[in-house]
N, CA, C and O atoms as a GROMACS GRO file, in nm:
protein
  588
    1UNK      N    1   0.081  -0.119   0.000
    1UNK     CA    2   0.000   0.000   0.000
    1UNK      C    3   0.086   0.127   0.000
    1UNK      O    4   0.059   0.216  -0.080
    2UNK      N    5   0.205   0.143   0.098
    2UNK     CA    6   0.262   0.234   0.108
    2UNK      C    7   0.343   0.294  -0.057
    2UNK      O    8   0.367   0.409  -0.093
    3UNK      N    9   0.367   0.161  -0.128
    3UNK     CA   10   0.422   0.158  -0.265
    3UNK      C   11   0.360   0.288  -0.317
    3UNK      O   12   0.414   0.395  -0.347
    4UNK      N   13   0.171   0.233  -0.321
    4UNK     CA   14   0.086   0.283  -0.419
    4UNK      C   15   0.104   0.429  -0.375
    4UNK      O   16   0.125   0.505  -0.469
    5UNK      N   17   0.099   0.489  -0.242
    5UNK     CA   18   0.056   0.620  -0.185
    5UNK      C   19   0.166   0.671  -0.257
    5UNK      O   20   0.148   0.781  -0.309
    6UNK      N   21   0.309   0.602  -0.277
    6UNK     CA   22   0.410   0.696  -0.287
    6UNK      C   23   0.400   0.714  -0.446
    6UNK      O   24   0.426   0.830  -0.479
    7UNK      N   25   0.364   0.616  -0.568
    7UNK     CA   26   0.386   0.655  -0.659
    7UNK      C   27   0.257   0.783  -0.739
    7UNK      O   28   0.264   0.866  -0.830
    8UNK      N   29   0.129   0.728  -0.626
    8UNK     CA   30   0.020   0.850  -0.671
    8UNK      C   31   0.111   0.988  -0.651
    8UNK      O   32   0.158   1.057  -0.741
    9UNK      N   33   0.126   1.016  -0.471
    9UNK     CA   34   0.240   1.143  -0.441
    9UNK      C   35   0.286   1.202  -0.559
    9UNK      O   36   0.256   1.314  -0.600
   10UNK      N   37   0.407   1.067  -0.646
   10UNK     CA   38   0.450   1.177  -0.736
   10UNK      C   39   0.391   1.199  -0.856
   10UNK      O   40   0.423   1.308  -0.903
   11UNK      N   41   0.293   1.115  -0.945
   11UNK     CA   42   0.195   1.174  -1.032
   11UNK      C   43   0.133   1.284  -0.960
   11UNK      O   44   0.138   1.378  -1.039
   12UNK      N   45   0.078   1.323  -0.854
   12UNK     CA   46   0.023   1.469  -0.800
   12UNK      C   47   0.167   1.559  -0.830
   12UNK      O   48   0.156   1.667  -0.889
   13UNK      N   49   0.259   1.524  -0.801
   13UNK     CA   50   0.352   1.619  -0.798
   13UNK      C   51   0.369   1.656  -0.928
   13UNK      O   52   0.400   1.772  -0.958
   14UNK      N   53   0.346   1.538  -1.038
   14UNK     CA   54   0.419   1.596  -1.156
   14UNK      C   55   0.288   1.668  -1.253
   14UNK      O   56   0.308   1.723  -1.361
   15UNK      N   57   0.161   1.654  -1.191
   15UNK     CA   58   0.085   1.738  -1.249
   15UNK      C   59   0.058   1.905  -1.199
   15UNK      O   60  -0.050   1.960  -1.223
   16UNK      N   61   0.158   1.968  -1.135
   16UNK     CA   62   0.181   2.100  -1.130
   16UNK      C   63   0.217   2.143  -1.256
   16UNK      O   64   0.317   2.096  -1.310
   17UNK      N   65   0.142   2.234  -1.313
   17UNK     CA   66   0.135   2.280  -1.472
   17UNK      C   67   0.237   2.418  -1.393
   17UNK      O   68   0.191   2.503  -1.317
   18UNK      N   69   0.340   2.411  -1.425
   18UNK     CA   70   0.473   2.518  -1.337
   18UNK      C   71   0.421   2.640  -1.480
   18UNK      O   72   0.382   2.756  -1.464
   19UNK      N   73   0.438   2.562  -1.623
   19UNK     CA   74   0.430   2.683  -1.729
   19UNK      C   75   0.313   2.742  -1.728
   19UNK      O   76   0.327   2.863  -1.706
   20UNK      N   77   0.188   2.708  -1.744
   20UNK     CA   78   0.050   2.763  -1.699
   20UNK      C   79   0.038   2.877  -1.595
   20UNK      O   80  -0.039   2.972  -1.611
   21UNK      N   81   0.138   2.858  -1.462
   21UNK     CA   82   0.096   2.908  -1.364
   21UNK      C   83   0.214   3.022  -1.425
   21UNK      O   84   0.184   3.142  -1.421
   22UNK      N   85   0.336   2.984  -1.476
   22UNK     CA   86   0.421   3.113  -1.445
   22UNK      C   87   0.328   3.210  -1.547
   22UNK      O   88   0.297   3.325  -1.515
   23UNK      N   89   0.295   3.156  -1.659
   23UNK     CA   90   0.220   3.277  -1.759
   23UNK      C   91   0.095   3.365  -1.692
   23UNK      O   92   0.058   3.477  -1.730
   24UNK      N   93   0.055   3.308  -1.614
   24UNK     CA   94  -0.105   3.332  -1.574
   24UNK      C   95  -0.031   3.420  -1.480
   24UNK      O   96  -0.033   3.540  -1.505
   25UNK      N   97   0.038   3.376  -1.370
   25UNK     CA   98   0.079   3.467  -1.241
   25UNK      C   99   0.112   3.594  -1.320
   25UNK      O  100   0.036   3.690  -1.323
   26UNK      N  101   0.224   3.588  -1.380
   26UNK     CA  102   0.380   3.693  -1.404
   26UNK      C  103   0.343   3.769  -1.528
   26UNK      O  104   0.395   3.881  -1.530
   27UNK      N  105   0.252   3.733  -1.653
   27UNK     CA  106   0.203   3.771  -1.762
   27UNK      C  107   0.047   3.805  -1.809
   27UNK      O  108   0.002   3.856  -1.912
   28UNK      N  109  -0.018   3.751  -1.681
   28UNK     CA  110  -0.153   3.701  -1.690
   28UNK      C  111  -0.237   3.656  -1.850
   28UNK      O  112  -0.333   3.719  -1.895
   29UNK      N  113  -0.186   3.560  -1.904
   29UNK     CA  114  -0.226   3.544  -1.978
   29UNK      C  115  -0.210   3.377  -1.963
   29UNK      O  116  -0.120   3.323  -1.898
   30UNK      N  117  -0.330   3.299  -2.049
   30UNK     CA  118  -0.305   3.159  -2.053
   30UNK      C  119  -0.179   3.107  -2.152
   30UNK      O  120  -0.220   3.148  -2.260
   31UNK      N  121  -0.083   3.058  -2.172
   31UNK     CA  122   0.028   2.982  -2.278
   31UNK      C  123  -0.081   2.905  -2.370
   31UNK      O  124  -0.087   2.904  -2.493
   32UNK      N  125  -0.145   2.856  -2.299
   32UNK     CA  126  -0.207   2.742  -2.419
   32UNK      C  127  -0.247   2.802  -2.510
   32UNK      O  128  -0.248   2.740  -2.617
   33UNK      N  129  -0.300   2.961  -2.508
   33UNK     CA  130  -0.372   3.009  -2.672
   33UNK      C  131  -0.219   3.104  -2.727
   33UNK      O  132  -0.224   3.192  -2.813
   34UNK      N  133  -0.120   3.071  -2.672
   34UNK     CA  134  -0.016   3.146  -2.708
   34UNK      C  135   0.108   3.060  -2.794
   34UNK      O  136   0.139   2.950  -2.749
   35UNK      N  137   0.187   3.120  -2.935
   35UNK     CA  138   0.304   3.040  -2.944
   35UNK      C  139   0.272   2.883  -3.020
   35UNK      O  140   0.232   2.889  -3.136
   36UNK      N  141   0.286   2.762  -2.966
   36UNK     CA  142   0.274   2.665  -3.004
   36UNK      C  143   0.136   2.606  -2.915
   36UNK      O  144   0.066   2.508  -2.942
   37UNK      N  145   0.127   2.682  -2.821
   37UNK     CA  146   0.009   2.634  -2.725
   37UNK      C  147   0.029   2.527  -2.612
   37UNK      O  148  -0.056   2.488  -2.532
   38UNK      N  149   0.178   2.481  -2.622
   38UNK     CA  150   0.196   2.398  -2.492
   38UNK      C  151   0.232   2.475  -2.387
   38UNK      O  152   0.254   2.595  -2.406
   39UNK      N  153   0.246   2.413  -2.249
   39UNK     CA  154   0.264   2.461  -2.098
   39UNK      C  155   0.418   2.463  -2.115
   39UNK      O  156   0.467   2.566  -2.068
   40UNK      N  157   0.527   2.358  -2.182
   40UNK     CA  158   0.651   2.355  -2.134
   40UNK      C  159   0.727   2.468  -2.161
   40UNK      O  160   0.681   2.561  -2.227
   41UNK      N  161   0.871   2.469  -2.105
   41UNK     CA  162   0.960   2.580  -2.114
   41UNK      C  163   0.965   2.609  -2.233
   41UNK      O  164   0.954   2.731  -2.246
   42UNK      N  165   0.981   2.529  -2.375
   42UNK     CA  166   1.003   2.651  -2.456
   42UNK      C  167   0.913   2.714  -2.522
   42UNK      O  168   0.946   2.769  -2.628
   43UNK      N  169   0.783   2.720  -2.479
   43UNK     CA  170   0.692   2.810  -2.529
   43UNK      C  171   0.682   2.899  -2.469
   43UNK      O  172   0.636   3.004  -2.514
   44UNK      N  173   0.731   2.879  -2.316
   44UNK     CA  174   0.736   2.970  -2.232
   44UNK      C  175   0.814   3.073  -2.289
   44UNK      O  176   0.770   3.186  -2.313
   45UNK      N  177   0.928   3.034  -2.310
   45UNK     CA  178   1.073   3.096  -2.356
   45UNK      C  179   1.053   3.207  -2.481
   45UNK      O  180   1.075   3.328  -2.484
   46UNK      N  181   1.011   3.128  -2.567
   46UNK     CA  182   0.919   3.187  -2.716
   46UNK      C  183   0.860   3.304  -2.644
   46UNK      O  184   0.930   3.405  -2.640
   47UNK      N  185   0.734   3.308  -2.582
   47UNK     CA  186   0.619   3.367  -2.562
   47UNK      C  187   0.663   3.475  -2.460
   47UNK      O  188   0.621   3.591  -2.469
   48UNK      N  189   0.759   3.427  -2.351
   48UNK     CA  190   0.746   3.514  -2.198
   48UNK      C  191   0.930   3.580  -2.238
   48UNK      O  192   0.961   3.699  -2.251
   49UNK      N  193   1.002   3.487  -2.247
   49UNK     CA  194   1.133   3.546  -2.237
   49UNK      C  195   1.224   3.376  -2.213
   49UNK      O  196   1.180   3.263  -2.192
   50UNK      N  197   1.357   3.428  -2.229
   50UNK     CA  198   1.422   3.322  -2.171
   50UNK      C  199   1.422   3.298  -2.070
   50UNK      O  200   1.401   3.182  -2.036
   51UNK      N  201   1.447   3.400  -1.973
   51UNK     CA  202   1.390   3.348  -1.840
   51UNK      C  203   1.340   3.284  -1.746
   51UNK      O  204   1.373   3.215  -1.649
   52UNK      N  205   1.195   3.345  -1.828
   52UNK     CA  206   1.033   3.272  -1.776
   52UNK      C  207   1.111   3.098  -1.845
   52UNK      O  208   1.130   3.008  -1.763
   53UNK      N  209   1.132   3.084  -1.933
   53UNK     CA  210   1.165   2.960  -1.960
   53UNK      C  211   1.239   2.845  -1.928
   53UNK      O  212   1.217   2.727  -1.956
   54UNK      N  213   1.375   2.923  -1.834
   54UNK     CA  214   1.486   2.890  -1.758
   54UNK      C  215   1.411   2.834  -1.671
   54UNK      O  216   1.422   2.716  -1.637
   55UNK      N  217   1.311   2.934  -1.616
   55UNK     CA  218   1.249   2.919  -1.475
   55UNK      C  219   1.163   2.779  -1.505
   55UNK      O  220   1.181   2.682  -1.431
   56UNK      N  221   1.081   2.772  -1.600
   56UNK     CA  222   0.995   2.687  -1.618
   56UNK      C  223   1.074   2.521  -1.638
   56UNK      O  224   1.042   2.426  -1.566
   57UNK      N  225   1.155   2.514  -1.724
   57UNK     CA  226   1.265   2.391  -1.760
   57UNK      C  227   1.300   2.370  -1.591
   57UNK      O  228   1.274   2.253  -1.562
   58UNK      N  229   1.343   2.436  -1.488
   58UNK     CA  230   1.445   2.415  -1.355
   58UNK      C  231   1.258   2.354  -1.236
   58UNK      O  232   1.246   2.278  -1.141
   59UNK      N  233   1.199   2.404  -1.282
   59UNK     CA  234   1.052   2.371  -1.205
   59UNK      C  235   0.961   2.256  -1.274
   59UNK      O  236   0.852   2.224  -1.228
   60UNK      N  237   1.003   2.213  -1.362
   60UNK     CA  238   0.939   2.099  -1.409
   60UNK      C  239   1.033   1.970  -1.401
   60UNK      O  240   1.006   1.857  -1.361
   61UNK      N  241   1.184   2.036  -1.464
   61UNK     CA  242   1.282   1.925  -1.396
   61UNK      C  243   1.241   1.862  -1.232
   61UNK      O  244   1.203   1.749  -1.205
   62UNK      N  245   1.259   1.951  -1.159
   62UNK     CA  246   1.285   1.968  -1.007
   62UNK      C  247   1.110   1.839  -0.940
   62UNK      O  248   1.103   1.773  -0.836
   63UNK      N  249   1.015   1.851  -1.044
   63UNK     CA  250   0.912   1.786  -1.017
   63UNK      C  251   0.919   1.666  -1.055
   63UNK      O  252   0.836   1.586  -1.012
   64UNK      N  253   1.000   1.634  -1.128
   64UNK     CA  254   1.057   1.479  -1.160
   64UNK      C  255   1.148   1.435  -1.083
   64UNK      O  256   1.144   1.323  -1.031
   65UNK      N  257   1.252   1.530  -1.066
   65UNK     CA  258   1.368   1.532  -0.939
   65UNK      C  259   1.340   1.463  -0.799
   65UNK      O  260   1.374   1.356  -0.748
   66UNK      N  261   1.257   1.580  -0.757
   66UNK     CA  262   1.261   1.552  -0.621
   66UNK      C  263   1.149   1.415  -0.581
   66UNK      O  264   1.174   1.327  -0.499
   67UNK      N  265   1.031   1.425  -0.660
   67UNK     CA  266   0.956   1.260  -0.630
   67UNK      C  267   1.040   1.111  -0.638
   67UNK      O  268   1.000   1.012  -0.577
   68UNK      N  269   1.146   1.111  -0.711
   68UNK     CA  270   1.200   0.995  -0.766
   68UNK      C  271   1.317   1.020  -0.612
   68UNK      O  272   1.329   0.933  -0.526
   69UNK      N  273   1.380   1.133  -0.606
   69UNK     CA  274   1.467   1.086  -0.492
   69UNK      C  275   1.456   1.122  -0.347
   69UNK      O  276   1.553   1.118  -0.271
   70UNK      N  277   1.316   1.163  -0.304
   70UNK     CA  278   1.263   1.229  -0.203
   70UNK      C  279   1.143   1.058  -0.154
   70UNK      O  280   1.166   0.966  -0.076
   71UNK      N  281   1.047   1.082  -0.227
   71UNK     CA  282   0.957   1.010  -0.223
   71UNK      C  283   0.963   0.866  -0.156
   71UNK      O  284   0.927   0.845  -0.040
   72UNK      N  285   1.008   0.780  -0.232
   72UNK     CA  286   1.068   0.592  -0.168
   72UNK      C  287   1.090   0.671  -0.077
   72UNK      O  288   0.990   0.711  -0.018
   73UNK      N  289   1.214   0.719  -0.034
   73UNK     CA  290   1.244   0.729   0.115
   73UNK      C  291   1.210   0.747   0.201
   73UNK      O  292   1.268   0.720   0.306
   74UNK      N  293   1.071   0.815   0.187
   74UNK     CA  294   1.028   0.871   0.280
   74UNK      C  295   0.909   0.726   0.360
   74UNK      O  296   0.860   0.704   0.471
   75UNK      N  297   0.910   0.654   0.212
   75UNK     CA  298   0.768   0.510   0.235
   75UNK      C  299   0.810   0.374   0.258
   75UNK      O  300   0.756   0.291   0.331
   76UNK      N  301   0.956   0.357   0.156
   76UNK     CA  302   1.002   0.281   0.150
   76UNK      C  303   1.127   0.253   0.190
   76UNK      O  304   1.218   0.322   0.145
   77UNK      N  305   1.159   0.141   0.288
   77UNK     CA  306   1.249   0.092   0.347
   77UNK      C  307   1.382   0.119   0.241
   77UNK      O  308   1.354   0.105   0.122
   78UNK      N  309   1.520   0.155   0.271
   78UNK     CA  310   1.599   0.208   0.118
   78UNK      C  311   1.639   0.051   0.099
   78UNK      O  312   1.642   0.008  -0.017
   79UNK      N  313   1.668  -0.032   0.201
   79UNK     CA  314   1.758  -0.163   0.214
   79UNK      C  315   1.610  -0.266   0.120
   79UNK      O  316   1.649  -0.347   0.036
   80UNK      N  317   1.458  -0.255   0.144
   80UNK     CA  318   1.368  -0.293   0.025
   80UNK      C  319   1.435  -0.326  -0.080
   80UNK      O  320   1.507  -0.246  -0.140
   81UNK      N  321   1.419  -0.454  -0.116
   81UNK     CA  322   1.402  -0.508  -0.314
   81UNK      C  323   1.326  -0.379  -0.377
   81UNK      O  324   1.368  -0.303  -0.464
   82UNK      N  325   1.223  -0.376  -0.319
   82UNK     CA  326   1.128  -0.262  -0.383
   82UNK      C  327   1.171  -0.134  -0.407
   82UNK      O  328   1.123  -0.079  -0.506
   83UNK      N  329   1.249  -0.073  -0.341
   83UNK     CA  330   1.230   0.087  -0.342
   83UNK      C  331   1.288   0.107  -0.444
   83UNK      O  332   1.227   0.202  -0.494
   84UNK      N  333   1.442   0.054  -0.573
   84UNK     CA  334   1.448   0.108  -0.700
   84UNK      C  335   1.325   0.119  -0.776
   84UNK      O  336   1.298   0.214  -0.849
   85UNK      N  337   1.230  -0.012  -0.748
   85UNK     CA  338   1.118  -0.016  -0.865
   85UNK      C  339   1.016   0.103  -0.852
   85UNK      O  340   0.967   0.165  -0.946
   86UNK      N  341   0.992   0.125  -0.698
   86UNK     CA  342   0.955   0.225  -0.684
   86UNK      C  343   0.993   0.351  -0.695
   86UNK      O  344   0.900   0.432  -0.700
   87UNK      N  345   1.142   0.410  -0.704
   87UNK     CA  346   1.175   0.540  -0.741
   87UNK      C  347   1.119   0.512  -0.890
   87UNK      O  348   1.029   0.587  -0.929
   88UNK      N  349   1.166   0.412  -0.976
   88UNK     CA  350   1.168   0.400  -1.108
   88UNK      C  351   0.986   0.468  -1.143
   88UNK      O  352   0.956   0.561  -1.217
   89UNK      N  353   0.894   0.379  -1.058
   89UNK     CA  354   0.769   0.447  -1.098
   89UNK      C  355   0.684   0.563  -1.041
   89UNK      O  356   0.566   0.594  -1.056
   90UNK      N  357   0.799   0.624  -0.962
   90UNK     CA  358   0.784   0.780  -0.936
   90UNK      C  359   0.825   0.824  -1.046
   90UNK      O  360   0.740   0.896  -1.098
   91UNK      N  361   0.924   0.813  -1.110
   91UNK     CA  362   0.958   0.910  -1.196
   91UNK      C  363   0.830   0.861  -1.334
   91UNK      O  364   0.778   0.952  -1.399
   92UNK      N  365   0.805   0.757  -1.354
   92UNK     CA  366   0.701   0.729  -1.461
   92UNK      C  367   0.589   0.818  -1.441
   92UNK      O  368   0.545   0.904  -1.518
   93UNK      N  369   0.550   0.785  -1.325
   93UNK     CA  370   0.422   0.860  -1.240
   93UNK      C  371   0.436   1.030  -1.253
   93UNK      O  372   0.346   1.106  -1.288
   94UNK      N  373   0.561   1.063  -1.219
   94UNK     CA  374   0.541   1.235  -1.244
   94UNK      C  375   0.532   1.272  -1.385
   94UNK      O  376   0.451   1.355  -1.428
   95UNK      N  377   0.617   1.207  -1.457
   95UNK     CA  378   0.589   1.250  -1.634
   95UNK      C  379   0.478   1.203  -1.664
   95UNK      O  380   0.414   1.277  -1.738
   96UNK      N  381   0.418   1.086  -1.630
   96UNK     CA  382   0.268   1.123  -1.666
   96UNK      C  383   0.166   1.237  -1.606
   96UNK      O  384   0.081   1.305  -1.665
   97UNK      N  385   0.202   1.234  -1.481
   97UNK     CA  386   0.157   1.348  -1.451
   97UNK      C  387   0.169   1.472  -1.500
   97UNK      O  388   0.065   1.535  -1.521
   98UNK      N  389   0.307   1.539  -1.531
   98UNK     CA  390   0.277   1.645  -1.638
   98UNK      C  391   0.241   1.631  -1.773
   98UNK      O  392   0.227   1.734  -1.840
   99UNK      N  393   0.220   1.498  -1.833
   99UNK     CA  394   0.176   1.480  -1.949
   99UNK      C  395   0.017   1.503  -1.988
   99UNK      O  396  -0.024   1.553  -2.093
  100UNK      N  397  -0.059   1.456  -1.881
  100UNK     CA  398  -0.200   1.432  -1.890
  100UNK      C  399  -0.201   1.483  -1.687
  100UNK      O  400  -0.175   1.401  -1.599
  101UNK      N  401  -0.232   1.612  -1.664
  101UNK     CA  402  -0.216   1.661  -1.527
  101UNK      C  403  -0.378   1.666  -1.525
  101UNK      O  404  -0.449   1.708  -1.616
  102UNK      N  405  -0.418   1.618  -1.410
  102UNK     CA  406  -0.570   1.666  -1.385
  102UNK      C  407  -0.653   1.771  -1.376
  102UNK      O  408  -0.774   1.791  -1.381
  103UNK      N  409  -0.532   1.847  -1.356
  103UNK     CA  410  -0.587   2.012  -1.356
  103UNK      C  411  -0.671   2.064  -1.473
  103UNK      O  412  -0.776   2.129  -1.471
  104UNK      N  413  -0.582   2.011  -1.597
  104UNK     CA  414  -0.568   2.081  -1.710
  104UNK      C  415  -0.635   1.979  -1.811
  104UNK      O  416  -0.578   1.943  -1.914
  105UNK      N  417  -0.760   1.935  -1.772
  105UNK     CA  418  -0.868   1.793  -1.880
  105UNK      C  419  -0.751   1.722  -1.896
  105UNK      O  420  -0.741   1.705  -2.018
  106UNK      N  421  -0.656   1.671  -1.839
  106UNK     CA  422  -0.551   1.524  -1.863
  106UNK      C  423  -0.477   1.555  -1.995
  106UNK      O  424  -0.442   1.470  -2.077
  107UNK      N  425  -0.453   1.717  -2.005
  107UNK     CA  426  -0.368   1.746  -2.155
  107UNK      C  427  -0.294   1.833  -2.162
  107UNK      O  428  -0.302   1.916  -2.071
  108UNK      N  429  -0.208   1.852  -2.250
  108UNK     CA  430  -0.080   2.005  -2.229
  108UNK      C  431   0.046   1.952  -2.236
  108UNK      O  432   0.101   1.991  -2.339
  109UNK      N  433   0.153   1.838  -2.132
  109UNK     CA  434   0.232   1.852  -2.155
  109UNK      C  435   0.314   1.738  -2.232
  109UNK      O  436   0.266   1.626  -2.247
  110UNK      N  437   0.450   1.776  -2.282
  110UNK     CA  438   0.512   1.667  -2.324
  110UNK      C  439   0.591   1.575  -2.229
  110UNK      O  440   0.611   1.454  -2.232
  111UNK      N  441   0.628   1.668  -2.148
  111UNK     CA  442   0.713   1.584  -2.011
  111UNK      C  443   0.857   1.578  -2.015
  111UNK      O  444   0.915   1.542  -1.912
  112UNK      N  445   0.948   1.618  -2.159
  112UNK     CA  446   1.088   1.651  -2.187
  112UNK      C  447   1.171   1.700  -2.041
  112UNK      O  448   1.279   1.646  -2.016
  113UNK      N  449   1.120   1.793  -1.957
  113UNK     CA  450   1.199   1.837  -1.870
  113UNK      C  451   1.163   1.753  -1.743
  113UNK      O  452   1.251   1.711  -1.668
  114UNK      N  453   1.058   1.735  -1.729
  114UNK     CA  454   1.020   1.659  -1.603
  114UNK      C  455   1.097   1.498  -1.604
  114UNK      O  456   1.113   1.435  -1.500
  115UNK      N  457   1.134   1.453  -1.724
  115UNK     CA  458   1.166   1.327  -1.720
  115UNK      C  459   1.335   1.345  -1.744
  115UNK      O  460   1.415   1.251  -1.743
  116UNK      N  461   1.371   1.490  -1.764
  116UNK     CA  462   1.524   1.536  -1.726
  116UNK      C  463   1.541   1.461  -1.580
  116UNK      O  464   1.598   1.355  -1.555
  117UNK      N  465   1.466   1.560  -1.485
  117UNK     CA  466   1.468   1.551  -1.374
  117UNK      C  467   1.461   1.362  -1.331
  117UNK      O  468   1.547   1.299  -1.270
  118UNK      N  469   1.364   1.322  -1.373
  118UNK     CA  470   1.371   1.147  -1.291
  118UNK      C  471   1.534   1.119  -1.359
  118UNK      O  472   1.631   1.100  -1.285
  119UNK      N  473   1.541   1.121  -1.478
  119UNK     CA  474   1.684   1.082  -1.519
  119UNK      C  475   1.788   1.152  -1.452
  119UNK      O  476   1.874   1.083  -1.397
  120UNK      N  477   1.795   1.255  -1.447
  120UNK     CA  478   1.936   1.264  -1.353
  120UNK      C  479   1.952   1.209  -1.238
  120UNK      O  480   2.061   1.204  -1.182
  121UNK      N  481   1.840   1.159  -1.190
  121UNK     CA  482   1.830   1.107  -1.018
  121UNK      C  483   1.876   0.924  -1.059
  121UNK      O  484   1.959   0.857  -0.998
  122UNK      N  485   1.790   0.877  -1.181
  122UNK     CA  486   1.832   0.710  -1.168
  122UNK      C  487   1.946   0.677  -1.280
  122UNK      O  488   1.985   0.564  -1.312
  123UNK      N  489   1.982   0.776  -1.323
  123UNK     CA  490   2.122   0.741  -1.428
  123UNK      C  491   2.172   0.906  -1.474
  123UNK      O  492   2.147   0.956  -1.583
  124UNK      N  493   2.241   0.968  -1.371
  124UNK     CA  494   2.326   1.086  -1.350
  124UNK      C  495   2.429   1.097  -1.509
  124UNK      O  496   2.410   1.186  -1.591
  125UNK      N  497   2.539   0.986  -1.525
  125UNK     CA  498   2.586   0.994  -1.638
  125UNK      C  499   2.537   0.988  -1.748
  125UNK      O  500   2.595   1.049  -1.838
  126UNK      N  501   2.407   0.908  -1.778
  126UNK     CA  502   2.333   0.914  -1.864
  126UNK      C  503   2.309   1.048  -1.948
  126UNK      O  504   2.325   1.084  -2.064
  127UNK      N  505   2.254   1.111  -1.812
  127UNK     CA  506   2.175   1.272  -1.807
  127UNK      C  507   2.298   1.299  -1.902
  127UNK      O  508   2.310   1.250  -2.014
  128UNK      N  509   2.376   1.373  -1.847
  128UNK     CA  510   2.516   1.408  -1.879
  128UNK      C  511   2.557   1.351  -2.022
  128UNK      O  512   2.671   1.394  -2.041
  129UNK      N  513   2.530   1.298  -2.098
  129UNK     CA  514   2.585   1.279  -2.195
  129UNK      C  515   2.464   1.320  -2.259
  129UNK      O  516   2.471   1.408  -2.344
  130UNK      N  517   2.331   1.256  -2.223
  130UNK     CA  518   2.217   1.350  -2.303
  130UNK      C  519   2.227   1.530  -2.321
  130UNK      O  520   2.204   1.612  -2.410
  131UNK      N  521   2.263   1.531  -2.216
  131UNK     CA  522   2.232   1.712  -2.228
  131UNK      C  523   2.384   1.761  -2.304
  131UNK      O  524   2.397   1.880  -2.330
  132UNK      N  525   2.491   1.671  -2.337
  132UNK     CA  526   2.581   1.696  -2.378
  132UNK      C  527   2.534   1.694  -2.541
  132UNK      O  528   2.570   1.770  -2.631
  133UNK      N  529   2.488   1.640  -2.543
  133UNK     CA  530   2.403   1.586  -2.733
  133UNK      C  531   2.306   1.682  -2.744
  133UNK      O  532   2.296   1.727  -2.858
  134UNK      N  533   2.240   1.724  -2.670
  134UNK     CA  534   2.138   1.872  -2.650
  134UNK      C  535   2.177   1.942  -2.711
  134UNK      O  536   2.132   1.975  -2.820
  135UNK      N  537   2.309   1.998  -2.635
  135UNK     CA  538   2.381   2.125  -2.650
  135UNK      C  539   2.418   2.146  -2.838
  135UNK      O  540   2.384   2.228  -2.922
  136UNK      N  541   2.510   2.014  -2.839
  136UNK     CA  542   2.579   1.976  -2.959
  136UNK      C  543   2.490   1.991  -3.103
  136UNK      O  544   2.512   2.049  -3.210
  137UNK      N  545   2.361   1.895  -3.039
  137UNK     CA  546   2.296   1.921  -3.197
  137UNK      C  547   2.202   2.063  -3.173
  137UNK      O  548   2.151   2.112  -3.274
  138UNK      N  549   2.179   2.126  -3.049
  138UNK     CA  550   2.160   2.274  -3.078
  138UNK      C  551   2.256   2.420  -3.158
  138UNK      O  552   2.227   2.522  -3.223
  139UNK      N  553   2.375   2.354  -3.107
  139UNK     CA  554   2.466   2.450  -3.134
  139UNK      C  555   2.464   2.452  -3.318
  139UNK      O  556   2.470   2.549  -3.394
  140UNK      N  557   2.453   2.327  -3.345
  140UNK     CA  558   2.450   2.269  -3.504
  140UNK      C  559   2.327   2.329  -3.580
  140UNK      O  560   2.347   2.409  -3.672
  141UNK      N  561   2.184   2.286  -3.540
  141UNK     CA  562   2.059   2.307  -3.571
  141UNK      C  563   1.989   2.401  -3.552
  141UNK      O  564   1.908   2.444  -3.634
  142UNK      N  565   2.017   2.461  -3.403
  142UNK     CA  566   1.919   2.567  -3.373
  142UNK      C  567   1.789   2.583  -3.346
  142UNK      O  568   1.715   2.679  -3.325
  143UNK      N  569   1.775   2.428  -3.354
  143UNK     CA  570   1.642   2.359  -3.295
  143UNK      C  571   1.603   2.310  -3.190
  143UNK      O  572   1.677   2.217  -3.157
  144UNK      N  573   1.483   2.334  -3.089
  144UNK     CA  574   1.529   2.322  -2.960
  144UNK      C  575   1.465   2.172  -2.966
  144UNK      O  576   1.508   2.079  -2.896
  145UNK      N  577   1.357   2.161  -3.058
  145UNK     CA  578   1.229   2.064  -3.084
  145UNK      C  579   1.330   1.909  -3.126
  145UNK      O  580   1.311   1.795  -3.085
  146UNK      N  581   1.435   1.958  -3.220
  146UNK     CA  582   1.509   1.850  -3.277
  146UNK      C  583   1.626   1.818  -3.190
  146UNK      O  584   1.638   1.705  -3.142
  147UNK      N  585   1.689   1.887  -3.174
  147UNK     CA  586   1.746   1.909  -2.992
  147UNK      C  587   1.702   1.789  -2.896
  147UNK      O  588   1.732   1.791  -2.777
   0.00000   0.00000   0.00000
């Protein structure tokens, strides 16, 4: 049971629409009729500034982040068989959660940054060579989408 509470936890966590709220708070305007019409950072970025977008990418990461390495611990025994499987479906659980968030009719995001965040927590070098290939075929393309 304690499994289940922890992996709902982080689907709640990962359905904080961070881009929705920064546009609405800081711009008052909705993102979704703006730009490409999604919640994530780079429409933010497009639409609000780089900034607003920085901000949005570090708050959607951070919601994948912190469920995957906050969460088990707090439910699950660390010395548990269970608790990798369970960080593993925190981090599933929050990118679905920003993918299909309840807030928002179960629609809006792609989950690119939020599933940054679970990945740097269950394969750090991984991350690191991804965001190294980011950079690389940005610097090349100029595409953040192909990126």
């Amino acid at each position: 049971m304690s499994a289940a509470i922890t992996v709902f936890l982080a689907y709640l966590s990962g359905t904080i629409p961070f881009g929705y709220l920064v546009a609405r708070f800081f711009a008052g305007m909705d993102i979704r009729s703006q730009g490409s019409g999604n919640i994530g950072a780079t429409n933010i970025a497009r639409v609000l500034g780089a900034k607003w977008g920085i901000l949005v990418l570090v708050l959607d990461a951070l919601k994948g982040l912190l469920p995957v390495l906050l969460l088990p611990s707090l439910f699950i025994n660390t010395d548990s068989s269970l608790f990798n499987h369970v960080q593993v479906a925190c981090g599933l659980a929050a990118v679905v959660g920003h993918m299909f968030p309840v807030w928002l009719k179960f629609k809006w995001g792609k989950g690119v940054a939020t599933a940054l965040g679970v990945i740097l927590v269950l394969g750090p070098w991984a991350t690191l060579s991804a965001v190294g290939m980011f950079f690389l075929s940005f610097l090349v393309f100029r595409i953040v989408s192909l990126s």
